[in-house]
C-alpha positions as CSV (number, residue, x, y, z in Angstrom):
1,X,103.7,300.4,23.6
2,X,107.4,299.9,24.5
3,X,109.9,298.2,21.9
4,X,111.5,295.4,23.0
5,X,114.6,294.5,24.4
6,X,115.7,291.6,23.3
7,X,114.8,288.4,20.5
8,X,114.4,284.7,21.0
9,X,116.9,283.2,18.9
10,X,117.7,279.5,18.3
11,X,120.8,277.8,18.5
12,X,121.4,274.8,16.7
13,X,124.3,272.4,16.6
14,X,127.1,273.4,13.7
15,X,128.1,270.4,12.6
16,X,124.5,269.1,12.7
17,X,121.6,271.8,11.9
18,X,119.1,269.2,11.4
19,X,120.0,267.6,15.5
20,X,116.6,267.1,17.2
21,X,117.8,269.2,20.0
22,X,118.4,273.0,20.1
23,X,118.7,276.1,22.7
24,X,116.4,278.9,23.0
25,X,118.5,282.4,24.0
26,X,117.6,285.8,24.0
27,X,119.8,288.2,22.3
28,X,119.6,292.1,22.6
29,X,117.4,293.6,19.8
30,X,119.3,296.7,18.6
31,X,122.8,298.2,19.1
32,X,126.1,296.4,18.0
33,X,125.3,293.3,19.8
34,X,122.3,292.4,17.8
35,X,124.1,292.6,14.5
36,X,126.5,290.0,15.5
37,X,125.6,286.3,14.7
38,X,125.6,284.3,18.2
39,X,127.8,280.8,19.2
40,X,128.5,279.5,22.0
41,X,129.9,276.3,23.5
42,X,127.3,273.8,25.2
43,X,126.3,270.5,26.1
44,X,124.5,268.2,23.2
45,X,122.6,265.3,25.0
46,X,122.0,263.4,21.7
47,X,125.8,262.9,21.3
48,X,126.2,263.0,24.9
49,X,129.4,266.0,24.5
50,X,129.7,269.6,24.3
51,X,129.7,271.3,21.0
52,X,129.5,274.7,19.3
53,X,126.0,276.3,18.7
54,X,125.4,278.7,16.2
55,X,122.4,281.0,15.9
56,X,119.0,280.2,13.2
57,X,116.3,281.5,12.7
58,X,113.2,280.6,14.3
59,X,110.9,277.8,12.2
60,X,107.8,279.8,11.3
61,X,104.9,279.1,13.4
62,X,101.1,278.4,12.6
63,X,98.4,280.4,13.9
């Protein structure tokens, strides 16, 4: 089986972690790009402007 490629990561507001709305990205898995935490300018809908997002990890999931 092949290792992957890239992670799903989540990217949250900064000035608001706890914001009901979030991005999904993929970011590579290994190499010097994976090691760096990602943020990046977009649009928050619940305070209707754009803000900076910051990478979180994912919530943990049930099975």
């Amino acid at each position: 089986m092949a290792k992957k490629t890239h992670v799903k990561v989540r990217l949250v507001p900064e000035a608001k972690p706890d914001s009901p709305f979030f991005y999904y990205v993929k970011k590579p898995a290994g190499g010097e790009k994976a090691k760096v935490k990602l943020s990046a300018k977009k649009y928050n809908p619940s305070t209707k402007k754009h803000e900076m997002f910051v990478e979180k990890k994912l919530p943990p999931h049930s099975k």
